[in-house]
C-alpha positions as a Python dict, from the first residue, in 0.01 Angstrom:
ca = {
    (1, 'X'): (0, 0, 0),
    (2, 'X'): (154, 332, -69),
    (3, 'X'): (189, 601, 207),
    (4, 'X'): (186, 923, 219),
    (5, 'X'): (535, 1111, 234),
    (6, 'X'): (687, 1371, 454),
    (7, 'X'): (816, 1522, 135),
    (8, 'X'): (518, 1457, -97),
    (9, 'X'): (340, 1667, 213),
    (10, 'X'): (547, 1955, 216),
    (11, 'X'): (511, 1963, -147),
    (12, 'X'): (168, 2027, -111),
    (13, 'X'): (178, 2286, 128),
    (14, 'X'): (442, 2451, -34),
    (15, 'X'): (239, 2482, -392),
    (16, 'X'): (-76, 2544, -211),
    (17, 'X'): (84, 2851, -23),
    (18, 'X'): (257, 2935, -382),
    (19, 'X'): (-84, 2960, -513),
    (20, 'X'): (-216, 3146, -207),
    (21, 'X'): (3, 3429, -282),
    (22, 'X'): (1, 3428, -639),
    (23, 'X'): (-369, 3431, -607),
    (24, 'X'): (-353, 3702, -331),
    (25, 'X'): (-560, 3570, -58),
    (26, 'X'): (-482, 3675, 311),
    (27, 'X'): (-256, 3473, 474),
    (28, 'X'): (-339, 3082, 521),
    (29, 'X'): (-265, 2799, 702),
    (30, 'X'): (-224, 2434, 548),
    (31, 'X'): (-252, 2101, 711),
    (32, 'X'): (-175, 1744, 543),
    (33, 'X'): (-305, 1468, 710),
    (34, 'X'): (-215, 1081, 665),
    (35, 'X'): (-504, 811, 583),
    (36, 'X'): (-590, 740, 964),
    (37, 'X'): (-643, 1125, 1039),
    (38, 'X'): (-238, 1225, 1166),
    (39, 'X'): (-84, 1542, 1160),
    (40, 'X'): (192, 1489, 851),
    (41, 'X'): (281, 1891, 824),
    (42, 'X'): (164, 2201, 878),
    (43, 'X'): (206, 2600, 807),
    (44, 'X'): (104, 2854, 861),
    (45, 'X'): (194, 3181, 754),
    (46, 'X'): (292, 3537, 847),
    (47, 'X'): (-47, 3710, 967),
    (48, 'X'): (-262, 3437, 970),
    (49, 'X'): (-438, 3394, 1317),
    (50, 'X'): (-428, 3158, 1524),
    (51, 'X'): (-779, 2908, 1472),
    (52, 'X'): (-571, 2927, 1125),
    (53, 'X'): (-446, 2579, 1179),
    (54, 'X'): (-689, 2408, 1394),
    (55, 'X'): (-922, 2511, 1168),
    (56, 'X'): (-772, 2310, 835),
    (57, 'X'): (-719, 2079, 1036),
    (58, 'X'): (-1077, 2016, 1134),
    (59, 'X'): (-1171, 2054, 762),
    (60, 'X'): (-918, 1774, 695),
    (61, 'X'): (-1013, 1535, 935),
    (62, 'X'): (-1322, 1579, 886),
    (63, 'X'): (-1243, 1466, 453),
    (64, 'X'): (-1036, 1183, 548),
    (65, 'X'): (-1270, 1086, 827),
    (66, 'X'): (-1571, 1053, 594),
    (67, 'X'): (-1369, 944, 240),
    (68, 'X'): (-1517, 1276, 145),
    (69, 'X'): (-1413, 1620, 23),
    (70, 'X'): (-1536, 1857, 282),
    (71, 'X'): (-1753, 2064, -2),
    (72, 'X'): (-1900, 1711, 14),
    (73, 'X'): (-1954, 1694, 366),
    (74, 'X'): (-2033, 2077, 378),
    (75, 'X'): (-2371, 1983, 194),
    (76, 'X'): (-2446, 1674, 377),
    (77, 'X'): (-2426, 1830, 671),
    (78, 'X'): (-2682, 2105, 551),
    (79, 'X'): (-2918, 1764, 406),
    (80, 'X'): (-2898, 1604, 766),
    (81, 'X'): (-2761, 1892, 1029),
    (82, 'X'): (-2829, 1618, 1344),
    (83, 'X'): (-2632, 1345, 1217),
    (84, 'X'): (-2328, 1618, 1161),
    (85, 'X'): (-2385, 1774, 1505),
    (86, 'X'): (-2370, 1451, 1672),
    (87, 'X'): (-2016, 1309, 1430),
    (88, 'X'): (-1874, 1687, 1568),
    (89, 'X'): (-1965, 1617, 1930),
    (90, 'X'): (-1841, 1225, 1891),
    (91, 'X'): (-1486, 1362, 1727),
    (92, 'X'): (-1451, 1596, 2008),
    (93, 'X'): (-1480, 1880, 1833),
    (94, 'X'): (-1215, 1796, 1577),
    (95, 'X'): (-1497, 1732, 1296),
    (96, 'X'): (-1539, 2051, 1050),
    (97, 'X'): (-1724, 1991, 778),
    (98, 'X'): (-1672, 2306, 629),
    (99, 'X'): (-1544, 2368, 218),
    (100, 'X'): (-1159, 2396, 213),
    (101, 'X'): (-1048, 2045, 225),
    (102, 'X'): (-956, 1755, -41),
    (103, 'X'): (-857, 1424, -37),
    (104, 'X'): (-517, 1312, -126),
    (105, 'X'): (-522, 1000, -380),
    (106, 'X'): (-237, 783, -549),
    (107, 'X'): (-272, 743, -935),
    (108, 'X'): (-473, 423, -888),
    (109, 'X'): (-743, 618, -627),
    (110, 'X'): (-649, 511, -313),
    (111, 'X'): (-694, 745, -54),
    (112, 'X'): (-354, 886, 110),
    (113, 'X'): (-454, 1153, 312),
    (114, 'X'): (-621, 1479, 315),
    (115, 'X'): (-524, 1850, 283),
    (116, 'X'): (-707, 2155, 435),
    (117, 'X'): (-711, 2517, 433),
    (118, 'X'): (-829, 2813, 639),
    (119, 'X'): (-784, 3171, 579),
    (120, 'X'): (-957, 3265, 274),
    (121, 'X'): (-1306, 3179, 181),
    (122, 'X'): (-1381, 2820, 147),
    (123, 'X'): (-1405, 2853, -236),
    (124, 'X'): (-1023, 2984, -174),
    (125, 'X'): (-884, 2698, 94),
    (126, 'X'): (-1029, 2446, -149),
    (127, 'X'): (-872, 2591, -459),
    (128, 'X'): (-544, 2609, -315),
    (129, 'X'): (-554, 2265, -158),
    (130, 'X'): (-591, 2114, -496),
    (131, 'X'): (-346, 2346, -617),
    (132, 'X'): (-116, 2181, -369),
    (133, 'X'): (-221, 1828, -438),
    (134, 'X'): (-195, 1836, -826),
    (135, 'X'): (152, 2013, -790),
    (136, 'X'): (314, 1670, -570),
    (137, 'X'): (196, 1449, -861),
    (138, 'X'): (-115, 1334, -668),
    (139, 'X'): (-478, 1340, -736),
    (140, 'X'): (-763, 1541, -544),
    (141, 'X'): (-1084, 1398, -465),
}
């Protein structure tokens, strides 16, 4: 089974924050998480306060949690709001199903990890996410 890499996840947070700036949003934080819901890496940079991190995180844990983008699980939630209240309050609190996460897939769709964002809008997190994804040679999902 292939793993997630230390490298491969500072790739992604590099070329998301790349895009971040390039796209100039305010400043962001990154998380990459492994298949089972670790911490792999994290940024977060110059400006960005301080729920910055906990925050992608959440949104990330939340994707890899579920085998679900968090746009995904952003909707779902809205289509069932007591079933997502009740996954938050069972993750302690570490569940966000909130727009600005991806999954992290090998070429053949297994699931890796997942990435999230949080310091822009959720349209922005996301974007960059797969931004950073796509740029490691991986696929989003």
């Amino acid at each position: 089974m292939t793993r997630l890499t230390l490298d491969q996840a500072n790739q992604i947070i590099t070329a998301a924050l790349q895009q971040s700036a390039a796209s100039g949003y305010k400043p962001m934080a990154v998380v990459v998480l492994d298949d089972a819901g670790h911490l792999k890496a994290a940024q977060r940079q110059d400006g960005a306060s301080m729920f910055r991190i906990d925050v992608a995180t959440g949104k990330a844990w939340a994707a890899v949690g579920m085998d679900a983008s968090s746009r995904t699980l952003a909707q779902r939630a809205k289509d069932n709001p007591n079933f997502f209240v009740t996954l938050a309050s069972t993750a302690q609190g570490r569940f966000l199903p909130q727009t600005g996460a991806v999954l992290i897939r090998d070429a053949d769709g297994a699931i890796l990890g997942a990435v999230g964002a949080s310091g822009g809008t959720g349209d922005e997190d996301e974007a960059i996410c797969i931004a950073g994804v796509h740029a490691a040679g991986l696929v989003h999902g």
